[in-house]
C-alpha positions as CSV (number, residue, x, y, z in Angstrom):
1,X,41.3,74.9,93.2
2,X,44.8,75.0,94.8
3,X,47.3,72.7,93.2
4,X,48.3,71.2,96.5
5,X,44.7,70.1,96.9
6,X,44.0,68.3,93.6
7,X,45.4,64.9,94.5
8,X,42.6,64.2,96.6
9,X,40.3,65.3,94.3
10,X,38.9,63.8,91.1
11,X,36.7,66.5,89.6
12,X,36.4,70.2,89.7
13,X,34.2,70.4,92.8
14,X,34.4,71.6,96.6
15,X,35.1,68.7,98.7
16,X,32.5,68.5,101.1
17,X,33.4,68.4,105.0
18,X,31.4,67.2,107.7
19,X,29.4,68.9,110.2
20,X,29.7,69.1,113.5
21,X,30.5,66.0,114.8
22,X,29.5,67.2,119.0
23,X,26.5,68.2,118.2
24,X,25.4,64.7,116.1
25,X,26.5,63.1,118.9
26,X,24.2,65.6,121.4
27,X,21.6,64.8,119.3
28,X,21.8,61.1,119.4
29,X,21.8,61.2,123.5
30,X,25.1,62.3,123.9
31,X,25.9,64.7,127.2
32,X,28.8,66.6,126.3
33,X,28.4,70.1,128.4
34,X,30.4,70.9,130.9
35,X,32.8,67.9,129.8
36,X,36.8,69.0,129.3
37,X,37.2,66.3,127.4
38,X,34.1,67.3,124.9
39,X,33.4,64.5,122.7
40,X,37.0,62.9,123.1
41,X,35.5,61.6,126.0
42,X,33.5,59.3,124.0
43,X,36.6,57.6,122.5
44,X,37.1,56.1,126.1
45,X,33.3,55.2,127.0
46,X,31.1,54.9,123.8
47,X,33.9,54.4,120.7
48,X,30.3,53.1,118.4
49,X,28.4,56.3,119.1
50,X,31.5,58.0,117.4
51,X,32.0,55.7,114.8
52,X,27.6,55.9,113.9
53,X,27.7,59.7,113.8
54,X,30.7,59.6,111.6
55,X,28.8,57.1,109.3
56,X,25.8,59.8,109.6
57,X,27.8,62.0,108.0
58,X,29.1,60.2,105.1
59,X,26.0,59.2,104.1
60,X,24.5,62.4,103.8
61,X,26.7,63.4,101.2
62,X,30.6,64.5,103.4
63,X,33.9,64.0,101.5
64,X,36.1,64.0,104.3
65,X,34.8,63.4,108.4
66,X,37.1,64.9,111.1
67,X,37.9,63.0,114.0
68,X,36.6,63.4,117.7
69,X,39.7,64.5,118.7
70,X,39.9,68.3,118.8
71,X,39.5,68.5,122.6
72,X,41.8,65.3,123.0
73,X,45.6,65.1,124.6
74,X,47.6,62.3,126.0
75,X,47.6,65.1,128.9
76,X,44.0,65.8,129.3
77,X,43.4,61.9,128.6
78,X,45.8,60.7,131.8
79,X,44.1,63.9,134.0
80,X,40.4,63.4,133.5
81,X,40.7,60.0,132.7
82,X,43.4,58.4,135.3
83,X,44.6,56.3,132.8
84,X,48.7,55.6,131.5
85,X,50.0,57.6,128.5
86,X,50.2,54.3,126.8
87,X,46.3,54.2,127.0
88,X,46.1,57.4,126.3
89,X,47.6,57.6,123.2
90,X,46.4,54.4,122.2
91,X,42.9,56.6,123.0
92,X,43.7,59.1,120.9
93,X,45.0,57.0,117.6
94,X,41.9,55.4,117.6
95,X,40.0,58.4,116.5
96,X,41.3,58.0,113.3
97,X,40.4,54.0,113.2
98,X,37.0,55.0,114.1
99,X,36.7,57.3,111.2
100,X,38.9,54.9,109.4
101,X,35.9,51.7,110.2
102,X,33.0,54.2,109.2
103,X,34.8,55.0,105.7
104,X,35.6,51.6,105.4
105,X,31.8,50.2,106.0
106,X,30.5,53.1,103.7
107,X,32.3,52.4,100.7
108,X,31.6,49.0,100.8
109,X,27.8,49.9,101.8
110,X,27.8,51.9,98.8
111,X,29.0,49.5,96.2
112,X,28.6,49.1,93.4
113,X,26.5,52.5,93.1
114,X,29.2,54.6,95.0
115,X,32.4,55.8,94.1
116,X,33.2,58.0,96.6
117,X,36.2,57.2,98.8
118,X,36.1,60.0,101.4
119,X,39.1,61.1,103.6
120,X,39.6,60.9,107.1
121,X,41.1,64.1,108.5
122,X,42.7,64.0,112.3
123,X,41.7,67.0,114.2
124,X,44.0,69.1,116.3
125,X,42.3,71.8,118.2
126,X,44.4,75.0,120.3
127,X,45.8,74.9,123.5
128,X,43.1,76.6,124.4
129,X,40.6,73.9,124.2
130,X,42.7,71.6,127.0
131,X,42.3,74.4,129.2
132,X,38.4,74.4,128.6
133,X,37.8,77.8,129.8
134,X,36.9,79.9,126.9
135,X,40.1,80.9,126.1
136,X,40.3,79.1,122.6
137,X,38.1,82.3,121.1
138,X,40.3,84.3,122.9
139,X,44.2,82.9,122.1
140,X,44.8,85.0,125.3
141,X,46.9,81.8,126.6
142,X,49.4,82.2,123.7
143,X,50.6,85.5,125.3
144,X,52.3,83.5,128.0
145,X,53.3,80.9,126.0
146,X,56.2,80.6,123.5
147,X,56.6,79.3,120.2
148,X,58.8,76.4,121.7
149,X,56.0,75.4,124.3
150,X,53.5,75.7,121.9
151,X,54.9,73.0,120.2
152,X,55.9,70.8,122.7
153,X,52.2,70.5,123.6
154,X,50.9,69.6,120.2
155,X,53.6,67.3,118.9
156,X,52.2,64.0,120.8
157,X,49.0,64.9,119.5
158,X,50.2,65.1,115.7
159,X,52.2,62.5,116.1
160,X,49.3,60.1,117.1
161,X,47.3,61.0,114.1
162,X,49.8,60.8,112.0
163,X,50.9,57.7,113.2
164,X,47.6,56.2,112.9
165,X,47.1,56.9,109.6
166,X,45.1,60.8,108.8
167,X,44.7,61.8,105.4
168,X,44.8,64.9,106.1
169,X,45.6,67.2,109.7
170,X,43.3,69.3,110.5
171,X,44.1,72.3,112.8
172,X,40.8,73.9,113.7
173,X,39.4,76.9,115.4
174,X,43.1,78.2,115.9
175,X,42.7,81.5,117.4
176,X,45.9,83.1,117.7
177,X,49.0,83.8,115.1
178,X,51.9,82.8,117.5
179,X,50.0,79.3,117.7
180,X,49.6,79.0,113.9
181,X,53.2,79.5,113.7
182,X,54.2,76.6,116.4
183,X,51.8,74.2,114.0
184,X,53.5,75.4,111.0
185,X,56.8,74.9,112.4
186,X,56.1,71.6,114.0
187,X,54.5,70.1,111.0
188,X,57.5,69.8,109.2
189,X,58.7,67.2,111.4
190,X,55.6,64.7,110.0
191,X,57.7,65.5,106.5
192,X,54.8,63.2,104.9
193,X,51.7,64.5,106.2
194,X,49.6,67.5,105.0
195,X,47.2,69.7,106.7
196,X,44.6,72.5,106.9
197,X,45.0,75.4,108.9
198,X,41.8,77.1,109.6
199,X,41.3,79.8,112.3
200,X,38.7,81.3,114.7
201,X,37.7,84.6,113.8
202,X,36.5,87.7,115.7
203,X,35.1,90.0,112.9
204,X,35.4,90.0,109.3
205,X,38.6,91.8,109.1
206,X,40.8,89.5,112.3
207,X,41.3,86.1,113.7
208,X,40.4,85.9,117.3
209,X,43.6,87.2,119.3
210,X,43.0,90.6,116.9
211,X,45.8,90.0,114.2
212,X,44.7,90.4,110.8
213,X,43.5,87.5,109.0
214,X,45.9,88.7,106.0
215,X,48.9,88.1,108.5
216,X,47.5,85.0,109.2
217,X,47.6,83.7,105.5
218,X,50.5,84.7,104.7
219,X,52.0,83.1,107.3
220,X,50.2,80.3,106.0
221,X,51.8,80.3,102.4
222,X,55.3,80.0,103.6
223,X,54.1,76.4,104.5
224,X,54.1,73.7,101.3
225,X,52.4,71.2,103.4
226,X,49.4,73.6,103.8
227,X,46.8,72.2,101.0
228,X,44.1,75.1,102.5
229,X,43.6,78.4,105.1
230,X,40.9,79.4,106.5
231,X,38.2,80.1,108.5
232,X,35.9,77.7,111.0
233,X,33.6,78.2,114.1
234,X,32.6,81.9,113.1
235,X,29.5,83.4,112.5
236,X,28.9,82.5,108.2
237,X,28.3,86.2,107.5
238,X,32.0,87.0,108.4
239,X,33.5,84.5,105.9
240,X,32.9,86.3,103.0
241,X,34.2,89.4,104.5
242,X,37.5,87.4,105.6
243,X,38.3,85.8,102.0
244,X,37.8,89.0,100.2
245,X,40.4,90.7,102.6
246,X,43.1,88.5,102.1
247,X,41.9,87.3,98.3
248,X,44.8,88.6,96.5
249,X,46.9,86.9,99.2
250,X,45.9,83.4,97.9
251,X,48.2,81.7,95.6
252,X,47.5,79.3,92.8
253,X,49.4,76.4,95.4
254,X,46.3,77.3,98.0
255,X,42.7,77.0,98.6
256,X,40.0,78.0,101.5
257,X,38.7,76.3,103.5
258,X,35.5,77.1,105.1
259,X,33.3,75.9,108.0
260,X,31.3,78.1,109.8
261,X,28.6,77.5,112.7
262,X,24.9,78.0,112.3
263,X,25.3,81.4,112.8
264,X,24.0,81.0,116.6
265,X,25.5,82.3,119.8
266,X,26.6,80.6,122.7
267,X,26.7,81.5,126.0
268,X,28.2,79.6,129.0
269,X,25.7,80.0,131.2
270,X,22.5,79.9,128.7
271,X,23.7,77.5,125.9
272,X,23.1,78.1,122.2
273,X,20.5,80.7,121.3
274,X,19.3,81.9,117.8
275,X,20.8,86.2,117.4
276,X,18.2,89.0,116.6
277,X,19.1,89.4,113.3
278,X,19.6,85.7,111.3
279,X,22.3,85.0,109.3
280,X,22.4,83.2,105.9
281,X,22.7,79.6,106.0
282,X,25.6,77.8,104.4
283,X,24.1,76.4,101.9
284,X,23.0,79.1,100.8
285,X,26.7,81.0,100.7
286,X,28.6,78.2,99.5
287,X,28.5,78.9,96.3
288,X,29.9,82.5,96.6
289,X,32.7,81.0,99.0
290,X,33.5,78.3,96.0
291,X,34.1,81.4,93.2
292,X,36.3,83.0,95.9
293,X,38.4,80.0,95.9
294,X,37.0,77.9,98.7
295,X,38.0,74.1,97.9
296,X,37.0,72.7,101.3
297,X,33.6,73.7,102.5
298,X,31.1,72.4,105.4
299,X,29.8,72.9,108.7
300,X,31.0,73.1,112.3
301,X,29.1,73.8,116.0
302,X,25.6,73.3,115.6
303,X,25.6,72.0,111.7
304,X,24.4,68.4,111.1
305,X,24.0,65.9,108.7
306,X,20.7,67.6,107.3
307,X,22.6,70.6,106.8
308,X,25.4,68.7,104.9
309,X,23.0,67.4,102.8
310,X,21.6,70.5,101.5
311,X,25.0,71.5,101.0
312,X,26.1,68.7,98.8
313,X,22.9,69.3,96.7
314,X,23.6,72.8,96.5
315,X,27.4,72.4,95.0
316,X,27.2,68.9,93.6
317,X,23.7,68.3,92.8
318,X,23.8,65.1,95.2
319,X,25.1,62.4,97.5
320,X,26.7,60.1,94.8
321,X,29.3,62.3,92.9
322,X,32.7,60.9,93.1
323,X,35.5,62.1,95.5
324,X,38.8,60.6,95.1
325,X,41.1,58.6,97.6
326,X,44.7,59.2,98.4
């Protein structure tokens, strides 16, 4: 496990990450599709169904619970929304009291049987995802874009997480190098914070704009804030692919982190849909992503608290085992 990573740890395990949290909410009566606010939206209208789903997944068996903020901005917040930046900041800080609650009401649920004291990571998704138009898969967007703008587009959002207290950042399903460099760059401005950096990948060889996942992680290691790299949203037959082509890349400082989809494919028009040929589950790949150096390991799109279970049993044997607070 990487060094940078062992404060939040208190044994030699994976920490276990949640699932994903859109789809918990779908399944609880949720309608999300077609939203450009995704399940940010539910930060405005239905805070409890947010808080309940992250409880879901802290109770079957997740170290650390992401908040429902990957699709949020004070931008998209004041657009879709017609609220004031005030509100919409205020919006987006209390993603992380949400998560902050459910953590809070499971540890003290859980005493005196429980030890666990899970983290609270504050999710920052790409540019991409504000636009709500596919391009996050794509990065295409970055190609206009500079490093400089880049930046200027995520700093309120970091700055509200940080601000209201995250664990951990977490920048997820980042599809293009040029936008893993403006997060790099920019997080050194939140001095006390660390982060993950996980990216959306295209094959088992590239991240999604077509640069080589080995480019992307050594970007990544010229950041000491940066307790894990990785991979998210992808197909789980790619990972393995991905961590063996940039293995000798990883440093004793750094860890993976890794958390795929089911394996499913989406498709505007028709939804989610199950491919010809099935891929293996997480569960059953987690174990091969741990000796590779995986640290961080769950689920994303399409991955519940079912499947989180399973997982936890697979690496840890079961939902009690201890996971450390910061």
């Amino acid at each position: 496990m990487g060094s940078r990573l062992r404060p939040y740890m208190s044994d030699n395990g994976p920490l276990i990450l949640d699932g994903g949290l859109a789809t918990e909410l779908e399944a609880q009566g949720a309608n999300l599709q077609g939203d450009p606010l995704w399940s940010a939206r539910l930060l405005h209208t239905t805070p409890q169904a947010i808080q309940d789903a992250h409880y879901r997944f802290l109770l079957s068996g997740a170290d650390v619970i992401t908040t429902a903020t990957y699709q949020a901005s004070i931008t998209g917040f004041i657009t879709h929304l017609d609220v004031s930046s005030e509100c919409a900041r205020e919006l987006l800080m209390s993603g992380v009291q949400l998560a902050k609650e459910s953590v809070e009401r499971f540890v003290s649920d859980s005493r005196p049987t429980g030890q666990r004291h899970p983290l609270v990571a504050g999710s920052v998704g790409p540019y991409g995802a504000f636009l709500h138009n596919g391009s996050e898969y794509t990065g295409s967007y970055a190609e206009e874009m500079s490093i400089e703008e880049l930046k200027v587009w995520h700093r309120p959002q970091i700055d509200c997480l940080t601000a209201a207290g995250a664990d951990l950042i977490a920048f997820e399903t980042i599809p293009s190098l040029k936008e893993a460099e403006a997060l790099v760059e920019l997080l050194r401005e939140f001095p006390s914070s660390k982060a993950w950096l996980s990216f959306s990948c295209k094959d088992g060889r590239c991240i999604s704009d077509g640069s080589p996942f080995t480019d992307a992680v050594q970007m990544a290691h010229r950041c000491t804030q940066l307790v894990a790299v990785g991979v998210n949203c992808c197909c789980p037959a790619v990972v393995e692919p991905l961590l063996e082509s940039a293995g000798s890349l990883l440093s004793p400082d750094m860890s993976w982190v890794v958390y795929p989809n089911s394996g499913e494919d989406w498709d505007t028009e028709r939804g989610w849909s199950t491919p010809v040929k099935k891929s293996a589950s997480i569960p059953e790949l987690s174990r091969t992503w741990m000796k590779r150096g995986a640290a961080l390991i769950g689920g994303c799109c399409r991955i519940g608290p079912a499947h989180i279970t399973e997982l936890r049993q697979q690496l840890k044997g079961s939902c009690t085992s201890p996971a450390s607070a910061v």
